[in-house]
N, C-alpha and C positions, 0 to 999 in steps of 0.2 A: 503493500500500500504506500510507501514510503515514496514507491517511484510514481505514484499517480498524481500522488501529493505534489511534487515538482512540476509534473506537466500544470498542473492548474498554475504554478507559481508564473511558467512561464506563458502561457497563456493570458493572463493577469495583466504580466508587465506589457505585455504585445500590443493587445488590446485600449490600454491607457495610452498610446501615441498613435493616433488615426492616421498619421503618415507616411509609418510603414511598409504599405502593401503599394505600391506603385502610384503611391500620388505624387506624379512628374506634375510639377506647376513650369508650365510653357507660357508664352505668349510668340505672337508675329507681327513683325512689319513689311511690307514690301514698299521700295522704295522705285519711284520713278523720276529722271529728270530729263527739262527741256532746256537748255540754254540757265538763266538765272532762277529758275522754278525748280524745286522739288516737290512731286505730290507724293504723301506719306501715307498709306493704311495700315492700321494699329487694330491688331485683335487681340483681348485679352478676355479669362471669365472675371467677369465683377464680382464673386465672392472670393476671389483669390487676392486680396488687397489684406490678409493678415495683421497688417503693423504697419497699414494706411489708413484711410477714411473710410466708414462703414458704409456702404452701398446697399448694403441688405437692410435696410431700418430695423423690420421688425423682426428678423430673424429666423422665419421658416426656409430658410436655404434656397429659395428662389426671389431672384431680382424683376420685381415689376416694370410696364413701361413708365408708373407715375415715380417710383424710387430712382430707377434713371434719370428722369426728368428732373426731380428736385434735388440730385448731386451729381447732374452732371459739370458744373463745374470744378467742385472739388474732385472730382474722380479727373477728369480733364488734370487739372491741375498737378495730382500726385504723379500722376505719368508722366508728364512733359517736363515736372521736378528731378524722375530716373529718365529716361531717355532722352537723347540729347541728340540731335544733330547741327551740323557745323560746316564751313568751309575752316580749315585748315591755318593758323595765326590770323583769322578775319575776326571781328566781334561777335557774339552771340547775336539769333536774331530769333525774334518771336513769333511762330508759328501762328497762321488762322485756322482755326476749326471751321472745316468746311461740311459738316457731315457726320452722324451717330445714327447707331442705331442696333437694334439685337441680329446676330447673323443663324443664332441656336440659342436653347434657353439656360440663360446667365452669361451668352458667350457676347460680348462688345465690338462694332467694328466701328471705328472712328478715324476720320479722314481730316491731314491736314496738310497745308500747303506753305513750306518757304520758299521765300521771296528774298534774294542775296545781292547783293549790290554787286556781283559778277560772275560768270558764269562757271558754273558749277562741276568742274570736269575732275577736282577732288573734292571728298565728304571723310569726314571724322564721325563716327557712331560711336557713342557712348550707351553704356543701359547697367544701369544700380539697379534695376526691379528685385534681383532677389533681398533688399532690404523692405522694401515693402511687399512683399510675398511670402516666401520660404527660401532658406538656403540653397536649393538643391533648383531655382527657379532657371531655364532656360529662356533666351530672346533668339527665334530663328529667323534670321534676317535674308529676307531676298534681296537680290541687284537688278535693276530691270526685268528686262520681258523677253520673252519668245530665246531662239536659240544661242540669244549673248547671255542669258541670265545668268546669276551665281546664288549659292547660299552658303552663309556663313550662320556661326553659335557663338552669341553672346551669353554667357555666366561669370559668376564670381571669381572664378579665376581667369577668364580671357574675356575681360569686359568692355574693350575698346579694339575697334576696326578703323584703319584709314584706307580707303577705299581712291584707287584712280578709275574713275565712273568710266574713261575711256576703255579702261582694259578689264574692270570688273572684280574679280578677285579668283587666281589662281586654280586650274580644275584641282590643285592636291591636296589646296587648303582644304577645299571642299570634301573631299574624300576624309582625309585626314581629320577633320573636325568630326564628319558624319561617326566615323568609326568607331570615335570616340566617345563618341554619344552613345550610341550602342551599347556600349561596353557597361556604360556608367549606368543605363536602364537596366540592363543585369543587375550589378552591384546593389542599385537601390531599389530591386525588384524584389520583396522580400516574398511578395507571393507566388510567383516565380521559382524562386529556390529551397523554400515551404515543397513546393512541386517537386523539383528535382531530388530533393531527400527522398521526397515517400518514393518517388521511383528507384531509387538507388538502394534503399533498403531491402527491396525484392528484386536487385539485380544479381544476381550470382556470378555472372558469366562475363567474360570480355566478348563475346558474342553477341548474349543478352544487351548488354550495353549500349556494344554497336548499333543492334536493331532500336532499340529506345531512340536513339543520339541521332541516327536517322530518318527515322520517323516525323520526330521532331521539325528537324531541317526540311524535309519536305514537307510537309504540313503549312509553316508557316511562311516560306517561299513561296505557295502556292495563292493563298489569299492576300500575302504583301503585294503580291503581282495583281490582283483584281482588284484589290481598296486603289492601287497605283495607276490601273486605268479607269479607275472610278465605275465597275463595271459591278462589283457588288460592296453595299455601304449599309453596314450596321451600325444602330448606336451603339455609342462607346458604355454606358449605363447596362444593358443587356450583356456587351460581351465582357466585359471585369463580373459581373453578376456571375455567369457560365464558368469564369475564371477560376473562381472561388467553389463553386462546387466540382467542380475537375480534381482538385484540391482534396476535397472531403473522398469522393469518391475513391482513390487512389488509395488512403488512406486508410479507410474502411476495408477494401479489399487486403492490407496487409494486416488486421486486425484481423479479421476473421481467416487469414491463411489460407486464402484460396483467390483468382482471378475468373471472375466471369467472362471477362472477353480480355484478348491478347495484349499483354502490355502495349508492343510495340502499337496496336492498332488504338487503344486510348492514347499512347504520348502524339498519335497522327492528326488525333481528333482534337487535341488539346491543342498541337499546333497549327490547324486552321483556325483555331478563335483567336491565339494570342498574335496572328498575322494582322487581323483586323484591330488588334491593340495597338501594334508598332504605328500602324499605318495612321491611326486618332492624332498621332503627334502631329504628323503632319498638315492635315488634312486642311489647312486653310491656304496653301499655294496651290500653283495650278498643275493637276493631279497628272494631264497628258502633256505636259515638260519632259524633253529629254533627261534636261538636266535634277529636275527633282525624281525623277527615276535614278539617277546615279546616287543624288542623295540618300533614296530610298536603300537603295544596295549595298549600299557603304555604309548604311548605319543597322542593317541585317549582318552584314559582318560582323560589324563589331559586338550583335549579340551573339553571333557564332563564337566568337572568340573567347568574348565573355565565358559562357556557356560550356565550353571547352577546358577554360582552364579553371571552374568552379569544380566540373567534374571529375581533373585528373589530380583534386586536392581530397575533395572526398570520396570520390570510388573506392581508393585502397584503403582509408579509414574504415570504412561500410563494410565492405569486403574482410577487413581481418577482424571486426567487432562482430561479422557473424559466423566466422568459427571460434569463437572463444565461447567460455564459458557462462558470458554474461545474456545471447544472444536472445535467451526464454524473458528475460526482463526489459532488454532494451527495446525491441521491436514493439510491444505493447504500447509500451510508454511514448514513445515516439509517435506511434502511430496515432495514440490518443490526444495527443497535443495539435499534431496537423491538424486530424479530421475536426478538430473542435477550431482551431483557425480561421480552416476553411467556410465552416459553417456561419462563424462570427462575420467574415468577410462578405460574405452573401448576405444576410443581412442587414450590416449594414451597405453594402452600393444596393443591390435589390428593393427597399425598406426606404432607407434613409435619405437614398444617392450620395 
C-alpha cells in the first residue's frame, strides 16, 4: 500500500500546476511591408495574459465580444508594451490599430500598421510576451508572403530578430529554430511522456520498441501532412481531450496485464491525434506555404529527436527494472499514477477546457 500511497503523492503534486500537460502558450505575427508601411497581424488567446490585464472580467474562461470591447485598449496596450517593432538606430514609432476582432473562441486577431519616416528594407522585432504570459511563451513570427516568406521563434531566450526584409531571414535559421521547437514541445510535453512510460513499461523487446517508435512516426506524419494542407482540421479542445485518455487507456491495459489490441496499433492511433496537436501551433499562417510546410517538418523532427533521445534514456531503465525483483510492485504503481493523470487531464480540457 505504501506504493499507492506515493502514486496519489505524485499525482497531487501534478495536478496542483495546470501547466504541465502541454500548455504551449504561443502567439503570431505576420509581418508585411510596402516601401515606408508595415502592416502587422497579431494573434494571441486573450486569456493567456497571466501577469497582464485581465481580459476575462468575470472569469468563466471564455472572452466575450463586450469584455473585448471594454479592454481592448488595455489588452492593445500590454502587447505593443512586449512586442516591438522598429527600423534599426531610427526612433521608436507608434503603431495605428487598424483592426480587432475574434479569429476562434478567446483567440484575438489584431491589425496594425507603421508608418516610418523611411523605407523599410530592415526591421528589428523585439517580443517580452513571455513576461506577461508564461515562461515557456513562444512568438512565431512570419516574413512576408507567398514563396519569399520566412518564419522565425521568438522566446525568452532568443527574443530579438533583425531582419533584412530584402533577403528575409535565412532557410537554416528557419529549420534550425523549427527543430528546436520540436524538441522543446517534447520536453515540456508532460502528457506526452506520461504516454511514452506507460508504453515502455510493457515494452520488453528492442523489436517491440521499434514497432511502438514506428508507429508512432507514422501516425503522426500522416495527419501533420493533412492539418499542413488544411485538408482535415480538428479542434485542438477534442484532440488534447482524446490525448488524455490514450493516456488512461494505455495505462489501464498494463494494470490489468493484458493488451486488447496491439500496442504498436494504439501508439499508431495515438499518433494520428497528436499530429493534429503539432499542427494547432501552427495553424494561424498560411497552411498551403511551401515554406510553412518546411516549418512544419523541421519542427516534427525535432519531436523525433526529442522522442528518440527520451526513449534511449528510459528504455534500459524500464527494461532492467522489469527483470528485477521489484517488477510485481512497480508496474502497479506506475500504472496507477498514469491512468489516474490521464483521466485528471480529460477532464479537465474535456470539462473545463
Amino acid at each position: 500500500m505504501p506504493g499507492y500511497a506515493a502514486s496519489i503523492v505524485v499525482i497531487a503534486s501534478l495536478a496542483a500546476s495546470p501547466a504541465l500537460a502541454h500548455e504551449f502558450s504561443t502567439s503570431y505575427s505576420v509581418i508585411r511591408v510596402d516601401g515606408p508601411r508595415a502592416e502587422i497581424g497579431f494573434t494571441i488567446s486573450a486569456v493567456e495574459l497571466h501577469n497582464g490585464p485581465t481580459i476575462d472580467t468575470d472569469g468563466d474562461g471564455e472572452v466575450t465580444d463586450a469584455e473585448l470591447e471594454a479592454s481592448i485598449e488595455i489588452f492593445s496596450s500590454a502587447l505593443l508594451d512586449n512586442y516591438r517593432v522598429s527600423l534599426p538606430g531610427r526612433d521608436p514609432v507608434v503603431p495605428e490599430r487598424t483592426g480587432y476582432g475574434f479569429v476562434a473562441p478567446n483567440v484575438v486577431r489584431l491589425d496594425y500598421v507603421y508608418r516610418f519616416d523611411g523605407e523599410a528594407t530592415d526591421l528589428n522585432v523585439v517580443s517580452s510576451l513571455d513576461t506577461i504570459t508564461q515562461e515557456n511563451h513562444r512568438h512565431l513570427l512570419q516574413i512576408g508572403e507567398g514563396a519569399g516568406m520566412r518564419h522565425t521563434v521568438l522566446d525568452r531566450d532568443y527574443p530579438e530578430v533583425e531582419i533584412d526584409y530584402t533577403m528575409g531571414i535565412p532557410l537554416w535559421v528557419t529549420v534550425y529554430e523549427f527543430v528546436v521547437l520540436g524538441v522543446e514541445h517534447i520536453v515540456t510535453g508532460y502528457d506526452h511522456l506520461a504516454f511514452l512510460v506507460a508504453l515502455l513499461l510493457a515494452t520488453p523487446t528492442l523489436l517491440s520498441l521499434a514497432k511502438v517508435v514506428t508507429a508512432f512516426t507514422i501516425g503522426h506524419s500522416v495527419t501533420l501532412a493533412l492539418a499542413t494542407l488544411d485538408v482535415v482540421v480538428i479542434p485542438s479542445r477534442l484532440i488534447e481531450s482524446l490525448i488524455a485518455l490514450s493516456i488512461a487507456y494505455v495505462a489501464i491495459e498494463n494494470f490489468l496485464g493484458r493488451q486488447f489490441v496491439h500496442r504498436w496499433f494504439v501508439t499508431f492511433l495515438f499518433g494520428l491525434i497528436h499530429g493534429f496537436g503539432f499542427s494547432n501551433i501552427l495553424r494561424e499562417f498560411v497552411l498551403t506555404s511551401g515554406r510553412l510546410a518546411l516549418s512544419l517538418f523541421s519542427f516534427n523532427a525535432g519531436v523525433e529527436i526529442g522522442q528518440l533521445a527520451f526513449v534511449a534514456v528510459v528504455f534500459p531503465l524500464v527494461w532492467r527494472l522489469g527483470r528485477s525483483r521489484w517488477k510485481d510492485r512497480i508496474l502497479p504503481v506506475a500504472s496507477v499514477t498514469i491512468m489516474s493523470l490521464g483521466f485528471y487531464w480529460f477532464v479537465q480540457r474535456a470539462i473545463f477546457g
